[in-house]
KOLROVEX-866401 format. One record per residue (C-alpha): residue number from 1; residue in three letters; chain; x, y, z. Coordinates in nm, 2 decimals. Each point is the difference from the previous one (the first is absolute). Example, Ala and Ser with C-alpha at 12.3 -4.5 7.8 and 13.67 -1.06 7.14 Angstrom:
REM residues 2
+-----+---------+--------+--------+--------+--------+
: num : residuo : cadena :     px :     py :     pz :
+-----+---------+--------+--------+--------+--------+
:   1 :     Ala :      A :   1.23 :  -0.45 :   0.78 :
:   2 :     Ser :      A :   0.14 :   0.34 :  -0.07 :
+-----+---------+--------+--------+--------+--------+
REM end
This chain:
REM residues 120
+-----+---------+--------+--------+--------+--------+
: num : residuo : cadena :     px :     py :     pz :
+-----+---------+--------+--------+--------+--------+
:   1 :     Unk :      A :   0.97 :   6.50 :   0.41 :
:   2 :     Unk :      A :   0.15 :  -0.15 :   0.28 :
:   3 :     Unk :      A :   0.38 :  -0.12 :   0.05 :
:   4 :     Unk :      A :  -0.02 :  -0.37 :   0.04 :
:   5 :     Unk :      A :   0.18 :  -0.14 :   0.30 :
:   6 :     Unk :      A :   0.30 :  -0.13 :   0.03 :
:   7 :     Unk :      A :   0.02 :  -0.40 :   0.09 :
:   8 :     Unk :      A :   0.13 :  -0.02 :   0.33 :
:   9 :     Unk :      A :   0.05 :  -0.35 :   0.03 :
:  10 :     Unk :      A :   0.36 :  -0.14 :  -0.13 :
:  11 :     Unk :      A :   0.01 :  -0.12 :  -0.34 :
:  12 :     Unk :      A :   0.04 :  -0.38 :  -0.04 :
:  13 :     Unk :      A :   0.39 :  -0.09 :   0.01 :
:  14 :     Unk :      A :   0.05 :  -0.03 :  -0.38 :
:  15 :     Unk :      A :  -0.17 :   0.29 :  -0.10 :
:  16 :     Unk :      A :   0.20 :   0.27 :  -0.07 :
:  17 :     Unk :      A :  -0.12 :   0.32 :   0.24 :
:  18 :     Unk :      A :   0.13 :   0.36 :   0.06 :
:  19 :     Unk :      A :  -0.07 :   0.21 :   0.34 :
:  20 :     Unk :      A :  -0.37 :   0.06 :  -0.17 :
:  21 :     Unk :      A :  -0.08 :  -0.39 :  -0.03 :
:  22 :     Unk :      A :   0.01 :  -0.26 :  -0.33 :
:  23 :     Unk :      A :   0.14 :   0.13 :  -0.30 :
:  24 :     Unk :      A :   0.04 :  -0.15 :  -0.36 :
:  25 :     Unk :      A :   0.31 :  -0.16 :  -0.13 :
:  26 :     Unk :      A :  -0.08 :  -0.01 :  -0.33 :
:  27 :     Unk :      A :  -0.17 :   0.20 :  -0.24 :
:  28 :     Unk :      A :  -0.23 :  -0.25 :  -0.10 :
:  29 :     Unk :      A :  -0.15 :  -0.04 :   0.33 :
:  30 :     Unk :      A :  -0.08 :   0.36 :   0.05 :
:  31 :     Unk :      A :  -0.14 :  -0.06 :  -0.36 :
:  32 :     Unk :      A :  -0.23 :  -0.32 :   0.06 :
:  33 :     Unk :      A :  -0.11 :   0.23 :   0.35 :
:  34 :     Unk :      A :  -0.11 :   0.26 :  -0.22 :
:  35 :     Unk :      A :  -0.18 :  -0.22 :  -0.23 :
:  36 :     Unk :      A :  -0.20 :  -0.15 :   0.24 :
:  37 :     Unk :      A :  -0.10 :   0.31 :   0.20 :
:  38 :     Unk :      A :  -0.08 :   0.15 :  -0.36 :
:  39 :     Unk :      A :  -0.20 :  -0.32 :  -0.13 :
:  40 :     Unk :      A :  -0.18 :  -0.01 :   0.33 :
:  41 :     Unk :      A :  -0.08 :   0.40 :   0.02 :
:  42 :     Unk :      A :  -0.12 :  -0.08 :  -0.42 :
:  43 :     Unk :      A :  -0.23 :  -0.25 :   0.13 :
:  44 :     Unk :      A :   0.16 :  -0.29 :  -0.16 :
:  45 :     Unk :      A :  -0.04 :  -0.21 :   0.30 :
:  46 :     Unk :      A :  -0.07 :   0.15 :   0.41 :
:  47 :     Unk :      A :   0.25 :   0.06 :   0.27 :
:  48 :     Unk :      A :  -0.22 :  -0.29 :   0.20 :
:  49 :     Unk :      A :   0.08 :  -0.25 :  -0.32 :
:  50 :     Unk :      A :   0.36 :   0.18 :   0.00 :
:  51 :     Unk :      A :   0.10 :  -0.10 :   0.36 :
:  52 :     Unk :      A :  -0.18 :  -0.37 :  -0.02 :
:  53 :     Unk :      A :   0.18 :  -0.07 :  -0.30 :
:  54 :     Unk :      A :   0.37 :   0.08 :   0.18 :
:  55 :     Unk :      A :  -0.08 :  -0.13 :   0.29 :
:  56 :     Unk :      A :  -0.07 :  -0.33 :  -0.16 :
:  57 :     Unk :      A :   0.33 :   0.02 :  -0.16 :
:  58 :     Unk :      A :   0.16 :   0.03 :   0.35 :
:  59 :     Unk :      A :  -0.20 :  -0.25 :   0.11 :
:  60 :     Unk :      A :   0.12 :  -0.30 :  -0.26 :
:  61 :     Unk :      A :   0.37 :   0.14 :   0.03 :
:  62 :     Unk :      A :  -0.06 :  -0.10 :   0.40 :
:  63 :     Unk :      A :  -0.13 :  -0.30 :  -0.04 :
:  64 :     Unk :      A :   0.25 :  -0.07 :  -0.28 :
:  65 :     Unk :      A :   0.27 :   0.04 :   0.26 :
:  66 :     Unk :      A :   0.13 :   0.27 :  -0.15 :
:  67 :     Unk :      A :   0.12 :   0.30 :   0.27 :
:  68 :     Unk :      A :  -0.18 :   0.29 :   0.10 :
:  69 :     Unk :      A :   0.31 :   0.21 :   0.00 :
:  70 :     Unk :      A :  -0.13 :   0.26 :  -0.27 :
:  71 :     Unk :      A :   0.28 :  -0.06 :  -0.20 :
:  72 :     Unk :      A :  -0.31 :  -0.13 :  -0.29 :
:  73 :     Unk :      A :  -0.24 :   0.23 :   0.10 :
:  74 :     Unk :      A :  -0.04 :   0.18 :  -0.33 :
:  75 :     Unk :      A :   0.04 :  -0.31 :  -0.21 :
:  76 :     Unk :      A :  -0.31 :  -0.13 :   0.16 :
:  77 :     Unk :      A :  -0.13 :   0.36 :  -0.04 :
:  78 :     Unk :      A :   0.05 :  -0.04 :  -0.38 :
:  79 :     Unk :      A :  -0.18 :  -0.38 :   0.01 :
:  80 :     Unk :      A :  -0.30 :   0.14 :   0.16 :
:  81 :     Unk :      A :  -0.02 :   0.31 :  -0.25 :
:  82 :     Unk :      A :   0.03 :  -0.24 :  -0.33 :
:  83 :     Unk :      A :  -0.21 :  -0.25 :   0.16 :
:  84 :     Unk :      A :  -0.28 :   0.30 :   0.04 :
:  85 :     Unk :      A :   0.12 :   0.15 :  -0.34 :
:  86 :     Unk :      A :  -0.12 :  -0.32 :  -0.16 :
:  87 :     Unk :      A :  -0.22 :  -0.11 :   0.24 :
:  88 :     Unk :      A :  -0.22 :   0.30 :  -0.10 :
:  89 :     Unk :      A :   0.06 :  -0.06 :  -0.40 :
:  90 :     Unk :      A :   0.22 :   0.33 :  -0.02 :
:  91 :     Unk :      A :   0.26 :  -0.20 :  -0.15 :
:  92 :     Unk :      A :   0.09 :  -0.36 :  -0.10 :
:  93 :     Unk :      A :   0.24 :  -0.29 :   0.10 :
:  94 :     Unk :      A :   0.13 :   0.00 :  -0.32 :
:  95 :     Unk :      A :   0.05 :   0.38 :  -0.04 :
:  96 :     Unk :      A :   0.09 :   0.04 :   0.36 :
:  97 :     Unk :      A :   0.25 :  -0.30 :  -0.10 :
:  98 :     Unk :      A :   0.14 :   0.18 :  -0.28 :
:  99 :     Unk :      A :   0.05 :   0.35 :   0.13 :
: 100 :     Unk :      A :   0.18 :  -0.23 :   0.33 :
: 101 :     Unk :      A :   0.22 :  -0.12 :  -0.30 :
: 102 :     Unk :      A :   0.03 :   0.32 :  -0.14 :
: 103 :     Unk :      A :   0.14 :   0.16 :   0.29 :
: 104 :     Unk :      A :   0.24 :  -0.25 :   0.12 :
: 105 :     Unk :      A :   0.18 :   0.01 :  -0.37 :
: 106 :     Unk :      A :   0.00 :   0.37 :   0.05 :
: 107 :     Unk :      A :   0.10 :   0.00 :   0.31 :
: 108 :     Unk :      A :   0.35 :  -0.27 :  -0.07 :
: 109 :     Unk :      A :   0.09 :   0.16 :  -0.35 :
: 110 :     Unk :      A :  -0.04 :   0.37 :   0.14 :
: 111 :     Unk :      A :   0.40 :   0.09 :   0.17 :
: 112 :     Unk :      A :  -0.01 :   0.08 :   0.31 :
: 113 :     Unk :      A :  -0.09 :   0.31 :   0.17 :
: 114 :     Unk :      A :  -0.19 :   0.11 :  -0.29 :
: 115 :     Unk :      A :  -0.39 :   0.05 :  -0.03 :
: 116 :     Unk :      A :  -0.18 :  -0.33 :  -0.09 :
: 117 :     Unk :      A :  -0.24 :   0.08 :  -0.33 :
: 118 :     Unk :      A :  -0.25 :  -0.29 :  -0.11 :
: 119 :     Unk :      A :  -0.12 :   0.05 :  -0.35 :
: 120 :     Unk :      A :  -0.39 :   0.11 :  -0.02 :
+-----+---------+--------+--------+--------+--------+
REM end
């Protein structure tokens, strides 16, 4: 397999980068990344519906107003994932809702720098 190339163009200004190009800066972005390339390679939904889907997200945060400093980026990478998530019946509002819930009460009540653990 080949070694993907490195992005030589500089990383939007709030977008955390090392000398190799973007980086995450929180685990939960590498993690909704991964779900996305894995839900796309499963066939859940295509890279084509993958990279419509975001860039509509960037789109509306434009013409919101909002800055296109990539300090949101992964946010609206997360929107675009649930929207396809439930968009393509793989899961709910409501159980997307409650597992949102779920998290965040994990998340506050867990002390910090210990792992966060959601109940199955």
């Amino acid at each position: 397999m080949s070694q993907p190339e490195h992005n030589t163009h500089a990383p939007l200004p709030g977008q955390p980068h090392d000398g190799d190009g973007p980086v995450f800066a929180e685990p939960w972005q590498a993690q909704a990344f991964a779900l996305a390339v894995r839900l796309s390679e499963s066939g859940a939904f295509t890279w084509k519906e993958w990279t419509e889907t975001i860039g509509a997200r960037f789109a509306a945060a434009k013409a919101a107003g909002n800055p296109d400093d990539g300090s949101h980026y992964y946010e609206h990478w997360l929107e675009a994932l649930e929207e396809l998530v439930t968009g393509k019946g793989l899961l709910d509002h409501a159980t997307l809702r409650t597992r949102r819930d779920d998290w965040e009460h994990a998340y506050r009540t867990t002390p910090h720098g210990l792992p966060v653990h959601l109940k199955s």
